[in-house]
N, C-alpha and C positions, 0 to 999 in steps of 0.2 A: 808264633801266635796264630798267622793262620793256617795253619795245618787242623791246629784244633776247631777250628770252624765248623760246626757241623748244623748243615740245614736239612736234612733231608727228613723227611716228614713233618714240617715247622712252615705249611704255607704263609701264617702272620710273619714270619720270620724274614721268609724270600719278600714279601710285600713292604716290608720295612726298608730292607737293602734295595731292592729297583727302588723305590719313594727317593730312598737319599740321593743314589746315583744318578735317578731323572733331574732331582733338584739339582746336584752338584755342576749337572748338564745344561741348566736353563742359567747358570750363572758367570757367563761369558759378557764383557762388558759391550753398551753399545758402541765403542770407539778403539782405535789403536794408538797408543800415548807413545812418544818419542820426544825426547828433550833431549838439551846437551850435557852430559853428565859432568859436575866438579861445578858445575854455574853456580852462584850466590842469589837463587831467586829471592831469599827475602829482601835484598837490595832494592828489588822493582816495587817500586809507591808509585809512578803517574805512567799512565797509557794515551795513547794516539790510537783512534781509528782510520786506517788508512784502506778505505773502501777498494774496492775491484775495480779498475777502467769500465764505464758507463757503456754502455751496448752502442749497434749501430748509429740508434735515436739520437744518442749523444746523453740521457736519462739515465738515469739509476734504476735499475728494478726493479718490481716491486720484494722480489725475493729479499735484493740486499739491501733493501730497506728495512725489512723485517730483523737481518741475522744486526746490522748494525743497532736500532732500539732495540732489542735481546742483550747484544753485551754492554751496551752502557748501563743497562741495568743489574747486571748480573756481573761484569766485572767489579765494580765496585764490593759489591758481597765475597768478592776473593781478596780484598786489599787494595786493588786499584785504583786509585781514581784518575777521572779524565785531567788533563796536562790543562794546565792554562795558556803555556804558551806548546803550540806542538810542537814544534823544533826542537825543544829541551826532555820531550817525554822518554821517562826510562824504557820502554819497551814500545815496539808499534806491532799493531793488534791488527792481522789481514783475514781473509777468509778467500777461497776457491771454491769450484763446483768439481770434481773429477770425473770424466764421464767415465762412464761403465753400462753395459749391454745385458739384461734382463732377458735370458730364457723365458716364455712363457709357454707351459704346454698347453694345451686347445684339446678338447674331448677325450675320452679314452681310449686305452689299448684292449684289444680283445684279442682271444688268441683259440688255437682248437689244438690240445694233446693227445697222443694214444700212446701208450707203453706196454711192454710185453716183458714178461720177467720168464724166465729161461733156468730153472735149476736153482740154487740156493741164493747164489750171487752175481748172475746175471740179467741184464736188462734191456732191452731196446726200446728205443722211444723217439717219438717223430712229432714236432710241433710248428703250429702256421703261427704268425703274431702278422697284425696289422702295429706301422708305426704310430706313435703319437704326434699328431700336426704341431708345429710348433713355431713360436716368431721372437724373433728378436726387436726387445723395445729399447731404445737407447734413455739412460738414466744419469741421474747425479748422485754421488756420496757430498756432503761436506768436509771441507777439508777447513781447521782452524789455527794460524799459526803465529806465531810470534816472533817479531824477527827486531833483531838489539839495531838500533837507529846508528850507532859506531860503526859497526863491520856492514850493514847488511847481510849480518846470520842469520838466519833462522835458530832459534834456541827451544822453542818446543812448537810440539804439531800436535793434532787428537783428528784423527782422521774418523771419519763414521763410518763402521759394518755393515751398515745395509744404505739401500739410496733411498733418498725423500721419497717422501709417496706422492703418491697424484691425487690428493684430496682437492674436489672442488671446492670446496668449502675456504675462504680464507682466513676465518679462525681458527679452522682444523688446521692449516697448515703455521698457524701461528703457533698456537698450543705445542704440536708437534715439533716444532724447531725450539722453540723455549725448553722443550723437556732433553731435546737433544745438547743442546749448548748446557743448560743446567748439567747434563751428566757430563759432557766434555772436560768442562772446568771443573769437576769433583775433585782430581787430583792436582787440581792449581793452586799453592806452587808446589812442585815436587820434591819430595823429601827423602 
């Protein structure tokens, strides 16, 4: 079938095929989903938010202040609701920060070529490049996990592809997590 494919002279044709393939391309999820495969998620009806150890302060942050009012609101819309007693909750609901190191490159490369071409198939050629200045920022992904109160398993994760951003703003950064957590839990529970 694709042998018969024939583009050539059909530039709408070629325009079609990149369109798809760039689409096909932009449709990477924002998270990495790993659970324990053979589990009975729909068994899970009550959740436990078991927050992160409180910083030096001895306080909660205001990060994981944020990611915790996010899943009390938003687990629920997956089946869960919060435990009345939490001792007895069928699943406990943790989060992490993973750090990770942010390339940023700083201004551009410029470079100066000369080439000589030599009979049909030869060539010579000599080029200067200046590098691109560059700095490492250190980052966080969120990391969302669920771990069974019996074993202390872990039973699913949804780790994020790229790290929070640095919005000053601290709606943007609400919004921003709400849209993040919302996709995390798309696949909650797994089937």
């Amino acid at each position: 079938m694709i042998k018969d494919l024939n583009l050539s002279g059909r530039p709408l044709a070629w325009l079609i095929l990149l369109t798809a393939l760039l689409h096909l391309g932009g449709c990477a999820s924002p998270y990495i989903l790993d659970y324990q495969s053979g589990r009975n998620f729909a068994s899970l009806k009550t959740f436990e938010l078991a927050t992160p150890a409180p910083g030096s302060q001895g306080a909660q942050s205001l990060a994981d202040q944020r990611v915790a009012a996010i899943l009390q609101t938003q687990l629920p819309q997956r089946g869960l609701t919060p435990s009345q007693t939490p001792d007895n909750a069928d699943v406990r609901v943790t989060w992490r920060y993973e750090p990770v190191t942010e390339i940023v490159n700083q201004g551009f490369t410029w470079g100066f070529g000369y080439g000589l071409g030599v009979g049909a198939r030869s060539a010579v050629g000599v080029q200067l490049d200046r590098p691109v200045p560059s700095e490492a920022r250190p980052r966080e992904k969120l990391v969302l996990e669920m771990v069974d109160p019996a074993t202390q398993a872990i039973i699913w994760s949804a780790t994020a592809r790229s790290p929070l951003p640095l919005d000053s703003d601290p709606k943007a950064r609400e919004e921003t997590l709400s849209e993040l957590i919302q996709a995390m839990l798309e696949d909650f529970p797994p089937t």
